[in-house]
C-alpha positions as CSV (number, residue, x, y, z in Angstrom):
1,X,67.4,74.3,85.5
2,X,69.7,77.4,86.2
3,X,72.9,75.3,84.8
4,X,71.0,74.5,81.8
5,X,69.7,78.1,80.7
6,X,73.0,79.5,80.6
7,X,74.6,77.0,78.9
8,X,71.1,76.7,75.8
9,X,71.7,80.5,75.7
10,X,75.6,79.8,74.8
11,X,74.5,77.1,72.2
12,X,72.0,79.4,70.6
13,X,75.0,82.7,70.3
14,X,77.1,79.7,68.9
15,X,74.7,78.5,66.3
16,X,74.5,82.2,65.4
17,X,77.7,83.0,64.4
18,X,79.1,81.9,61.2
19,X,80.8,78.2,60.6
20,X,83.9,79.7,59.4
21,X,84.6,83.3,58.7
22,X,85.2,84.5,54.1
23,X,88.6,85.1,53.1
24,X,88.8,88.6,51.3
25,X,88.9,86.8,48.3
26,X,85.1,85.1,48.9
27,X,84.1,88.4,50.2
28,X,85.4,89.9,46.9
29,X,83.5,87.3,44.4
30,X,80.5,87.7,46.9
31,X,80.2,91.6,45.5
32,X,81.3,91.2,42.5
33,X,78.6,88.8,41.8
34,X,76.3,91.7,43.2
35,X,77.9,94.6,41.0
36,X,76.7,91.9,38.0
37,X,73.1,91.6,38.6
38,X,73.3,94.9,39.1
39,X,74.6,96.2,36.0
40,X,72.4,93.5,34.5
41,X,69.3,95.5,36.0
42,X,68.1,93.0,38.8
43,X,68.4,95.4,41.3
44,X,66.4,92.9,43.8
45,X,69.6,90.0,43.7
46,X,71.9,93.1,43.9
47,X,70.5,94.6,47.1
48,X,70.1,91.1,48.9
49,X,73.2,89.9,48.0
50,X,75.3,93.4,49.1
51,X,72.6,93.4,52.4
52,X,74.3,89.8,53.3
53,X,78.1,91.3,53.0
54,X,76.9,94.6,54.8
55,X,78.7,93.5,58.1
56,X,81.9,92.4,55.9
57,X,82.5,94.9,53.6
58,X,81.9,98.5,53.3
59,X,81.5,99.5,49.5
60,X,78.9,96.2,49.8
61,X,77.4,98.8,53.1
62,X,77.9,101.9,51.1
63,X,76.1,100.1,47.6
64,X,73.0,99.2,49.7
65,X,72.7,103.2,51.1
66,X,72.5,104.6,47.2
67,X,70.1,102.1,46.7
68,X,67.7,102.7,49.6
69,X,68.2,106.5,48.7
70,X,67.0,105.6,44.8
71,X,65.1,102.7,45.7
72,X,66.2,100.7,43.6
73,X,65.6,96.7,44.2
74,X,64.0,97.8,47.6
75,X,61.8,100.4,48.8
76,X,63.3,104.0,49.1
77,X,63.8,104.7,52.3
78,X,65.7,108.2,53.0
79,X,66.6,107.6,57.2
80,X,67.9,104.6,56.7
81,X,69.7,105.1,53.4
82,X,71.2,108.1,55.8
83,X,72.0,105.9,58.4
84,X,73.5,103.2,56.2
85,X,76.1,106.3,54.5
86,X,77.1,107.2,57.9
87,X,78.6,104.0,58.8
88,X,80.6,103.6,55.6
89,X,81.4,107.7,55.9
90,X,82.5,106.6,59.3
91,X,84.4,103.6,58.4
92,X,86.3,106.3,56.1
93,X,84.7,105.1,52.7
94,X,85.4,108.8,50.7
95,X,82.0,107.8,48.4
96,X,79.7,107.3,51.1
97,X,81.2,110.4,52.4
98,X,80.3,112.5,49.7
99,X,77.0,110.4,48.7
100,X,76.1,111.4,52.7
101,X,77.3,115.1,52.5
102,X,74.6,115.2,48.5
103,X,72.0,113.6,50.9
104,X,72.6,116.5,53.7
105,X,72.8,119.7,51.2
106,X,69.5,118.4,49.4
107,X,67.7,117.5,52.3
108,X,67.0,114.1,51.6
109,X,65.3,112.6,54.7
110,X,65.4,115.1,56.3
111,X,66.1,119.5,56.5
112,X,69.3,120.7,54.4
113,X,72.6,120.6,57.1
114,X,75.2,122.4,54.9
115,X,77.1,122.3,58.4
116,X,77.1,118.9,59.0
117,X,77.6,118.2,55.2
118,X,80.9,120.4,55.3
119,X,83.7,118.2,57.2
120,X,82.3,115.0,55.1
121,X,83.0,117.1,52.2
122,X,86.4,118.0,53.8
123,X,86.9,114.6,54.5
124,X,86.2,113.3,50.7
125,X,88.3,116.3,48.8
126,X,89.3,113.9,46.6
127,X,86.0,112.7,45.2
128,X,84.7,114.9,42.1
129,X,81.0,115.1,43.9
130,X,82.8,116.5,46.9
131,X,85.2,118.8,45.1
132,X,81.9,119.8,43.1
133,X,80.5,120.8,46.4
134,X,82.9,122.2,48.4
135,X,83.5,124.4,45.3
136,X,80.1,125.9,45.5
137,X,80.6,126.6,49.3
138,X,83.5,128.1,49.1
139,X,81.9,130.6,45.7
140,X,79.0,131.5,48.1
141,X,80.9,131.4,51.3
142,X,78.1,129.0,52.2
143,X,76.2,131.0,54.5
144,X,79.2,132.0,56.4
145,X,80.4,127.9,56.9
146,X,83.9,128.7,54.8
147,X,85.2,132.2,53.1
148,X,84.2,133.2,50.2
149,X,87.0,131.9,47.8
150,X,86.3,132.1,44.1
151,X,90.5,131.1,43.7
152,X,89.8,127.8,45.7
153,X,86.0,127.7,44.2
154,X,87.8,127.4,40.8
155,X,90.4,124.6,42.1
156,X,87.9,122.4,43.3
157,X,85.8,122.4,40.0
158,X,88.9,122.5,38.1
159,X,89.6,119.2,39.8
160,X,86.1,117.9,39.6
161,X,86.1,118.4,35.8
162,X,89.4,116.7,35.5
163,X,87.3,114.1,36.7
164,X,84.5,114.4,34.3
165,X,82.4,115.6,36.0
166,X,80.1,118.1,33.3
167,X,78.3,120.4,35.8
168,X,81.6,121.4,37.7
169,X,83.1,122.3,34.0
170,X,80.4,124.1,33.0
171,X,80.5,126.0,36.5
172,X,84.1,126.6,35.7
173,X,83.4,128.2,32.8
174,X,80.7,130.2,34.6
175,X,82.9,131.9,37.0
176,X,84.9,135.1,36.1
177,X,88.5,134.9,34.7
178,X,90.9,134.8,37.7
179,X,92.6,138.3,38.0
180,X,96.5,138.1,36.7
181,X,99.2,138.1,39.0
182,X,100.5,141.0,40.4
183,X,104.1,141.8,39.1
184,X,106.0,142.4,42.0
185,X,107.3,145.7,42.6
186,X,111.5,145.4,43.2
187,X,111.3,148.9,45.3
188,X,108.7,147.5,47.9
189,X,110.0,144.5,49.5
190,X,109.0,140.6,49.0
191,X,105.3,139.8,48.1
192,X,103.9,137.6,50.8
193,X,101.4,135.2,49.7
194,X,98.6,133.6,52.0
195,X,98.3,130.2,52.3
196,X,95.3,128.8,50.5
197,X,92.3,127.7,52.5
198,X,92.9,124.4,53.7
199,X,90.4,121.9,52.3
């Protein structure tokens, strides 16, 4: 009877696993069969279809989070939409990322955490949410999290808008003209120039 439980409990983690592992390419068709029923408004085959590649892909992880957050095709369910964006954001995936760092500044499942928000931001400066973001910290000076910058402020929603993103043009417009440069002055030596904030 020893021998034998070992070896069922073998058989069962075998059975478990997957006959063969999907190519990239069935992975691929997989979610692209989920962004259709999406788009065609079944949210339900969308989710359950994304929730099976969850382990294989990480926009599929990612696409499941946003939809737990809007609960759409499932019930919403902020701690584990959360949870779900932290392992894409982990995984490096620049929209969960931002999508996480949204859920953090609102308070979504939980109290606002600009602080914990701010290196996801950092870490997706190349998405126009983040850029939208980050450009509001650094108007405000967030509380003290980052200077107060209206010269990077107006980068970031520069860039966001480039990306058209309406509410970081509109804040764009918002802000003060930036002051003219300074003609240097040939009697007084070479202008240094700060480094910008790193974002």
């Amino acid at each position: 009877m020893h021998k034998i439980l070992p070896l069922l409990t073998i058989c069962f983690a075998l059975a478990a696993l997957p006959a063969t592992a999907r190519t990239g390419e069935e992975i691929a068709k997989v979610f692209d069969s989920g962004v259709a029923a999406y788009d065609a408004g079944k949210h339900d085959e969308a989710f359950k279809i994304w929730w099976g590649l969850q382990y294989e892909d990480v926009a599929a992880m990612r696409n499941i989070a946003m939809m737990l957050r809007k609960g759409q095709g499932t019930t919403q369910d902020y701690r584990q939409a959360r949870e779900i964006y932290r392992r894409a954001a982990e995984a490096g995936l620049p929209t969960a990322q931002a999508d996480l760092a949204d859920m953090l500044l609102k308070g979504e499942g939980g109290k606002p955490d600009p602080k914990a928000a701010l290196p996801l931001l950092r870490a997706a400066a190349n998405h126009p949410i983040a850029q939208f973001q980050l450009g509001q910290m650094y108007e405000t000076g967030a509380g003290g999290l980052v200077p107060q910058n209206a010269e990077a402020a107006r980068k970031l929603y520069a860039a966001a808008a480039s990306r058209g993103m309406k509410e970081a043009s509109e804040r764009l417009s918002a802000l003060p003209p930036a002051p003219p440069a300074a003609t240097p002055d040939p009697t007084q030596g070479p202008i240094v120039i700060p480094d910008p904030p790193k974002l």
